[in-house]
N, C-alpha and C positions, 0 to 999 in steps of 0.2 A: 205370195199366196193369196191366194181369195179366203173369203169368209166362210165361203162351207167349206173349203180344203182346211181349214184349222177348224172347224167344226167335225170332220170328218177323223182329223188324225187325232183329238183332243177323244172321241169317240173309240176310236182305237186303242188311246193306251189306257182308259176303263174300262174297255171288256179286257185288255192283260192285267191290269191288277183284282181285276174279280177273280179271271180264271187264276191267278197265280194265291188267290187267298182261299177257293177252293179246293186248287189241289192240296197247298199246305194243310188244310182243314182231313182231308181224307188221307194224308200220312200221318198225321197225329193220330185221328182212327184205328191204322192202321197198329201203331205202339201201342194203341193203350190197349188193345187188346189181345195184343200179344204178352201182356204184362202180365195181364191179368190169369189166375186157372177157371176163373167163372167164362162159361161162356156164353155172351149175350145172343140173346132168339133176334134180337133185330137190329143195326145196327147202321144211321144213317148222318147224313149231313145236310143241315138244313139253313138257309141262309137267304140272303139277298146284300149286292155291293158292296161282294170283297169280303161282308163279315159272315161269317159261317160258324153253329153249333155242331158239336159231334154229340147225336144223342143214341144213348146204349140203350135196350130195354131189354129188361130180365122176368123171364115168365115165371107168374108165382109155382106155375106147376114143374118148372126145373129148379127149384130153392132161390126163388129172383130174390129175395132178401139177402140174403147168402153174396150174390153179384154183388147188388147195390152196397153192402159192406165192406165188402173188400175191395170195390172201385174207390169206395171212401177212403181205406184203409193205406191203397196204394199213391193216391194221387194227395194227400193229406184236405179232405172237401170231409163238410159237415153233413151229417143226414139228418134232413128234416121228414117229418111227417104230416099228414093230416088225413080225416075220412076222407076216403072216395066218394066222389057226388055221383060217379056211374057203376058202380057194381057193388057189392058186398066187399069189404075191405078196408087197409090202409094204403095210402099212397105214400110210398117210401121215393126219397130223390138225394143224390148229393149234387153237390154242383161245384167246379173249378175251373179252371184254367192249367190246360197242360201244354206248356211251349208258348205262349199268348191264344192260345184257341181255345173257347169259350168250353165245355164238356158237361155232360149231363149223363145221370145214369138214375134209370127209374123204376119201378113196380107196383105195382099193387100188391099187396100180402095181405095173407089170411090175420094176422097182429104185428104191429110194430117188435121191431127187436128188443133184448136187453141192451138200450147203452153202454150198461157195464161190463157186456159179453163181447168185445168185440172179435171179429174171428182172425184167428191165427193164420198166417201160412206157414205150414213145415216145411222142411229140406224138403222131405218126396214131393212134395208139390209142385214142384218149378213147373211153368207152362211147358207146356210140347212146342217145341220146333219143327216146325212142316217145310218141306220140300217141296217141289215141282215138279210133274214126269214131264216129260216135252210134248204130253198131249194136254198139258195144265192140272193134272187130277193133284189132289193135295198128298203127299204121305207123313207121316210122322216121321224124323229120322231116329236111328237106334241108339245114338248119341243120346235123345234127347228124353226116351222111353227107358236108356236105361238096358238095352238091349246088347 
């Protein structure tokens, strides 16, 4: 082999270990938000070679504090805070590792939580399970609502 033919294939099996760390990255995504009953307004995966964050965001005006809680709560990640330097608020985060993939979950809130409130989940809580119609629309199944 010549020198760019092992330049060439060396090149090749780092875009397959990029693509193979972002897909893993977007099944992890995938669990943790199925884990979770909050549910995140935006929900992405941000990276470069092979390492990739799954980061969640919870809008303070769908109870984001609430999310970023119980993302804490589920995956055992600490919440830190600090003021916001762009809008009115606090900047809530936890941060872990679920499966080796880095995760993040964040908001802005109108005040930091009680630490000492942390939120429960009940039995009725369990997340919904969704199905696929065979034109892809999501449904809830009746198993999963309880129906």
């Amino acid at each position: 082999m010549t020198e760019t033919t092992h330049q060439a294939v060396a090149v090749a099996e780092d875009k397959t270990t990029q693509r193979a760390g972002l897909m893993h990255a977007f099944s992890e995504a995938e669990q943790i938000v199925s884990q979770l009953r909050s549910v995140p307004t935006d929900v992405n995966v941000r990276g470069t070679d092979g390492s990739y964050t799954v980061h969640l965001f919870f809008s303070r005006h769908d109870h984001g504090s609430q999310g970023v809680l119980e993302f804490a709560q589920t995956f055992d990640a600490e919440v830190t805070s600090a003021p916001s330097m762009h809008i009115d608020g606090v900047y809530l985060e936890a941060r872990t590792r679920v499966h080796g993939v880095p995760a993040l979950a964040w908001t802005v809130a109108d005040q930091a939580p009680d630490p000492d409130e942390p939120r429960e989940r009940t039995a009725d809580e369990d997340p919904i399970t969704y199905a696929l119609t065979p034109e892809g629309e999501a449904l809830a199944t009746a198993e999963a609502v309880g129906q």
